[in-house]
C-alpha positions as CSV (number, residue, x, y, z in Angstrom):
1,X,107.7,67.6,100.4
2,X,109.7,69.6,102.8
3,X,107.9,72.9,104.0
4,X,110.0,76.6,104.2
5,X,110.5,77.8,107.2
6,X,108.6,80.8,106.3
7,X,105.7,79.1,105.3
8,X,105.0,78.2,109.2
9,X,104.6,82.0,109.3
10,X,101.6,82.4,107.6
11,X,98.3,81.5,107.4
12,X,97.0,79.2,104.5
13,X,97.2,80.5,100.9
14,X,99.0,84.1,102.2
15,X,102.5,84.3,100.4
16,X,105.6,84.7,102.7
17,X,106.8,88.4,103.3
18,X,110.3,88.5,100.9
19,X,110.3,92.2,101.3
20,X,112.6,93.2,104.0
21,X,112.6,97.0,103.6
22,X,109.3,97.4,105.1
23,X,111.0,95.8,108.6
24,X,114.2,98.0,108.1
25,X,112.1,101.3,107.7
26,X,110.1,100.4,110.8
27,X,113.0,99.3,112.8
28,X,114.8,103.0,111.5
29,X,111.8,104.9,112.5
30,X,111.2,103.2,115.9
31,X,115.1,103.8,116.5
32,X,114.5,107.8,115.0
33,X,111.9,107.9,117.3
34,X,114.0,106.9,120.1
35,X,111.2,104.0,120.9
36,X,111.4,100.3,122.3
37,X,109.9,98.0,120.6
38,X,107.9,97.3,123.6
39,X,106.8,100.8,123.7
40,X,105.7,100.1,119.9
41,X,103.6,97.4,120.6
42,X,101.8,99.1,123.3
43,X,100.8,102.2,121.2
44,X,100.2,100.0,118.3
45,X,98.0,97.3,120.6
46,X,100.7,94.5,119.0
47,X,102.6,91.7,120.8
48,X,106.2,92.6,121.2
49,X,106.8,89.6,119.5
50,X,105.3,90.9,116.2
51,X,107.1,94.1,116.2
52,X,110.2,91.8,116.1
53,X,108.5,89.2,113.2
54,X,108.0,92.9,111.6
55,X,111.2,94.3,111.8
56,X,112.6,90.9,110.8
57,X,110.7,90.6,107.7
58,X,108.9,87.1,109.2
59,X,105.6,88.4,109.2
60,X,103.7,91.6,107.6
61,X,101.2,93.6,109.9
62,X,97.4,94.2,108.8
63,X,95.9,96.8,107.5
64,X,94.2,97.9,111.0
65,X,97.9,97.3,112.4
66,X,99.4,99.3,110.0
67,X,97.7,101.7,110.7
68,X,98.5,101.5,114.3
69,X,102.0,101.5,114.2
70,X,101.9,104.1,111.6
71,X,99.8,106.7,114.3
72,X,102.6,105.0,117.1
73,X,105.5,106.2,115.3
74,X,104.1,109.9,114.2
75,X,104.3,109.3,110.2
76,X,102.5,108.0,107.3
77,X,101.2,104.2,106.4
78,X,103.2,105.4,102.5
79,X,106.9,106.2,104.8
80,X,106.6,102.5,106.2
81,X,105.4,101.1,103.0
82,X,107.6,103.1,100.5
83,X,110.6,104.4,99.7
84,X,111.1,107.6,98.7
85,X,111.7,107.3,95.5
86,X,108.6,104.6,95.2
87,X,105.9,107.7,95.3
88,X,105.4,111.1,93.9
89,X,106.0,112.5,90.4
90,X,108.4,110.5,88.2
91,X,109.3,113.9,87.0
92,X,112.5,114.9,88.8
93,X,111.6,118.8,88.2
94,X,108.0,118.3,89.5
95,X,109.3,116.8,92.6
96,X,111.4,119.6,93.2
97,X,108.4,122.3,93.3
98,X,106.2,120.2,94.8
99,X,108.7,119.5,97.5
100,X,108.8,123.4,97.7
101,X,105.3,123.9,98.7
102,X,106.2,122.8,102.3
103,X,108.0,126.4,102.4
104,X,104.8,128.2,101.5
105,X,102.3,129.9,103.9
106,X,99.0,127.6,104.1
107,X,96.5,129.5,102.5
108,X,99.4,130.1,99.8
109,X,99.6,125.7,100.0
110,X,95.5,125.5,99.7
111,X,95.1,128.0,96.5
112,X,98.3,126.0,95.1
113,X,96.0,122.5,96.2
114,X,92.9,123.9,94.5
115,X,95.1,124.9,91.2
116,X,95.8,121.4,90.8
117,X,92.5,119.9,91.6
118,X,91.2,121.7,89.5
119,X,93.4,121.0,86.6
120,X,93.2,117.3,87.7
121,X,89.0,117.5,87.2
122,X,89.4,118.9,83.6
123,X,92.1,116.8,82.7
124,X,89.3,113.6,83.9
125,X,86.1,115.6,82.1
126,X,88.4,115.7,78.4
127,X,88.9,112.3,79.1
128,X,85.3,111.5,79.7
129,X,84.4,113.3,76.2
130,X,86.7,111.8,74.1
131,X,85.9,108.5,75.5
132,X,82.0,109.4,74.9
C-alpha cells in the first residue's frame, strides 16, 4: 500500500491536517501584523520551517504552540482557530448587542458581565431542580 504524502507529516495514529483555514488565518494575521515568518517563529519559540508547514496546512501546532503564536501575533487562540461566524450567539440580534458592549464604558461592560452571569447561574440551578 502506497502511503499519502501527508501521512509522512505526522506522527503515528494523529490524522493529517485537511483544514487549511487555520494556515490562511495565520498567514493573514502574520501579514496584518506586518511580521516575517521568521520573526513569528522567534516570538513563538518555533522553527521557521513550521510556521511555513502551518501556513501551508502540512502540519498543525500544539497546544503550548498555539498558544505561542497566538501571544506572537497580539490576538486570541479562538481568531486563529475560528472563523467569525464559527463562535458567539447563533442569534443574529444577540450578536449585534453583544458586539455593542465594546462601545460601553468598563464598569458599564462589568455590571452588563455580572447581569449575565448571573442569569447564566439561575438558568444552571432550574436546571439542577428539575433534573433532581
Amino acid at each position: 500500500m502506497v502511503e499519502d504524502d501527508t501521512t509522512l507529516l505526522h506522527g503515528p495514529g494523529s490524522e493529517p491536517v485537511t483544514d487549511h483555514k487555520f494556515g490562511d488565518r495565520l498567514a493573514a494575521l502574520r501579514k496584518q501584523r506586518g511580521l516575517t515568518r521568521q520573526a513569528v517563529a522567534d516570538a513563538a519559540g518555533a522553527h521557521v520551517t513550521q510556521i511555513r508547514r502551518y501556513e501551508a496546512g502540512t502540519s498543525q501546532p500544539t497546544l503550548d504552540v498555539l498558544r505561542n503564536l497566538a501571544l506572537a501575533l497580539s490576538t486570541s487562540a479562538d481568531s486563529l482557530l475560528f472563523d467569525t461566524d464559527e463562535r458567539g450567539p447563533a442569534n443574529p440580534s444577540l450578536r449585534l448587542r453583544l458586539e455593542a458592549l465594546d462601545q460601553l464604558d468598563p464598569d458599564e461592560n462589568a455590571a452588563v458581565l455580572a447581569m449575565i452571569e448571573g442569569a447564566v447561574l439561575r438558568h444552571h440551578a432550574r436546571r439542577q431542580l428539575n433534573v433532581s
